[in-house]
N, C-alpha and C positions, 0 to 999 in steps of 0.2 A: 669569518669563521664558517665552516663547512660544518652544516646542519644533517643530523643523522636522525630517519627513521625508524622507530622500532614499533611492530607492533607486534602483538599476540592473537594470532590466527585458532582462530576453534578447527579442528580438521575432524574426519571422519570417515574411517573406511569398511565401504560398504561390506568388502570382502569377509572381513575378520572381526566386523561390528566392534570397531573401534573406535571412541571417541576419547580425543587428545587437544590441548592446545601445544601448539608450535612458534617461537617465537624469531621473528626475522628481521634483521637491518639492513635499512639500504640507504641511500646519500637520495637527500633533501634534492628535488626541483623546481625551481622556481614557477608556481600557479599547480603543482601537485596539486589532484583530487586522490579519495581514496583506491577509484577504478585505477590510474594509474599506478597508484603505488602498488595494488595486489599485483597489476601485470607486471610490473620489472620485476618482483620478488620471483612470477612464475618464469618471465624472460633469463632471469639473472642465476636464481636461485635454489628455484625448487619448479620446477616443470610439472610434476606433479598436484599442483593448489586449482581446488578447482571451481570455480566460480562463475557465474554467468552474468554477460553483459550484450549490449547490442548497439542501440543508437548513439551513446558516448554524451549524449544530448539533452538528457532530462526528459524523453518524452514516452520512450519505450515501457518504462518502469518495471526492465527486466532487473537490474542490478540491486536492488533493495535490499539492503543486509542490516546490523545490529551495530552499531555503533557506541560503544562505551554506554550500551542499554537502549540506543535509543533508534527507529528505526530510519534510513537515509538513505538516498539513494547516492550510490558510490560513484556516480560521473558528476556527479553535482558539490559534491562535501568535500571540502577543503581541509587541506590534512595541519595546515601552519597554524590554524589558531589552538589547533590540539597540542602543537610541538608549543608553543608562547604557553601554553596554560601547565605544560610540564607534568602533566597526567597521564598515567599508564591507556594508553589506547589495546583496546581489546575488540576484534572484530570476530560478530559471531553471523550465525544465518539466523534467518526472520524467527520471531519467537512465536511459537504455537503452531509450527511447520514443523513436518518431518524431513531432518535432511537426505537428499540421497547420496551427494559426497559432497565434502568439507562444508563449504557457502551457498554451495546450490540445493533448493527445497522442494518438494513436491509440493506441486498448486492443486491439485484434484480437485479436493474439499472445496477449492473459489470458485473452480469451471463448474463442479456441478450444482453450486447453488446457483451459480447465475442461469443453469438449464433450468432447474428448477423452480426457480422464480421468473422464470420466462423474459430476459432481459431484453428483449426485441417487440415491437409495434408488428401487428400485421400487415399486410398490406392493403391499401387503403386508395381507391381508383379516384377517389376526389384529393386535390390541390388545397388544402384547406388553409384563409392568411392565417399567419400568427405575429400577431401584435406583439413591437417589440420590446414591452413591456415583459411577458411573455417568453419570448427569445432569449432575453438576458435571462430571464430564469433555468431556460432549457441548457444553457450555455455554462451558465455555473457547476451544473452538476453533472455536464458532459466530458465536463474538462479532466474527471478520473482518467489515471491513465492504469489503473488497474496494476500500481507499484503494490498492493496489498500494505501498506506502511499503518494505516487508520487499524486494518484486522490484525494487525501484529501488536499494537499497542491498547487495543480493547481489550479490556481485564474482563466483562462483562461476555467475551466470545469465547470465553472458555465452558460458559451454559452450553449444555446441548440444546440444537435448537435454535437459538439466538441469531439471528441471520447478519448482524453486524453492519457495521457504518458504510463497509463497502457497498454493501446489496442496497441498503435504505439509500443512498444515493441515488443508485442506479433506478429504484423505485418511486422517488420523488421526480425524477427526470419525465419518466411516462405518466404518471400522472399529472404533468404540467402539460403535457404536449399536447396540441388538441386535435391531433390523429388518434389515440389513445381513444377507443372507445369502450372499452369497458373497464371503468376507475372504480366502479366497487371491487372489481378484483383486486385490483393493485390496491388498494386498502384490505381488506381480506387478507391479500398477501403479505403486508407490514404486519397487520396487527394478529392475525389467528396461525400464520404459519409462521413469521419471522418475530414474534414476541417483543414487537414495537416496543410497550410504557415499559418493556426489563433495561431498557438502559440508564443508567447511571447517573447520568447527562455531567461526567465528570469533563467533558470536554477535552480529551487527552489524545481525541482521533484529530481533532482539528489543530493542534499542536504540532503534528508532524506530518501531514501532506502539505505535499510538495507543491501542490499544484491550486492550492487554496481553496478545494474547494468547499471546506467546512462542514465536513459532514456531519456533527453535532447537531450543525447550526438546520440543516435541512431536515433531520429526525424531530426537532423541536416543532419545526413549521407541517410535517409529517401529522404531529402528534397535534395540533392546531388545525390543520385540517379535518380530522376523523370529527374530533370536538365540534366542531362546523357540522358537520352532518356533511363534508362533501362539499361544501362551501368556502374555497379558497380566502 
């Protein structure tokens, strides 16, 4: 039996500040992911759907939309265990984003926290080892790929302020590194500009990246560092 797709697209037009869901079917493919099925909708069906993707690969973490609430990245998320479960699939864009048309969202508010929190090491003329005790730390937390998925699902980043799981990653990352020479900032940073102990610690970012990298789990270790006085 020929399995048929339907899902319920959030759209939005910028033009006439329109916002509408749109609803569209197309025939089941065997190993569908969601990225597929939005493009034969836009190949087949509506040309105008408009959405952003890139690598196809799970690593760009351009693609990240809403998924029946939850966020996912659409090269990756298989569309059959949705059609087995026989549940209205509703795909929206990232939640606490503003869209610019239909699935695609303005990042701004990411780029410039990460300017602002300075997500880069200086340059540094010594080679310095890093024990790979160390490494694997640096490594965990590198592994964001900046799908925003953890800031979409933080209830807590709705605080102004609140610098969110994505940044505290990115912040526990340099403060492991031992290039990293000034780690009172980068604590300063967590906890006086990005209002470190305001989170929840409901674990809800570490639920839906992709890429495991737990960023609950590193706010927690964050927040065990400061406690240390700086003492890992």
């Amino acid at each position: 039996m020929d399995l048929k797709v339907k899902l319920r697209v959030f759209r939005y037009d910028p033009e006439e500040g329109k916002k509408f869901y749109q609803t569209y079917e197309i025939d089941y493919e065997e190993g569908m992911t969601f990225l597929r099925a939005l493009q034969k909708i836009k190949d087949t069906l509506d040309p105008t759907l408009t959405f952003r993707h890139f690598c196809r690969a799970g690593i760009c973490g351009t693609c990240t939309v809403m998924i029946n609430g939850f966020p996912r990245l659409a090269c990756k998320e298989q569309v059959l265990p949705y059609l087995l479960a026989g549940e209205e699939i509703v795909i929206e864009p990232l939640s606490g984003f503003s869209p610019i048309k239909d699935l695609a969202v303005n990042h701004d508010d990411v780029v410039n926290r990460l300017r602002r929190f300075r997500t880069w090491i200086e340059e540094v003329k010594e080679n310095p080892q890093i024990p790979p005790s160390i490494s694997r730390k640096i490594e965990r937390a590198s592994d964001c790929i900046l799908c925003s998925a953890c800031q979409a699902y933080c209830p807590q980043v709705k605080e102004e302020g609140y610098a969110g799981p994505l940044l505290f990653a990115k912040i526990y990352r340099f403060l492991q590194d031992p290039r990293e020479k000034n780690k009172d900032f980068r604590i300063e940073e967590a906890v006086s500009w990005g209002h470190l102990y305001h989170c929840l610690s409901c674990d809800k970012c570490n639920s839906v990246c992709p890429k495991e990298v737990k960023p609950a789990s590193l706010i927690r270790e964050l927040m065990t560092y400061q406690a240390k006085d700086g003492k890992a």
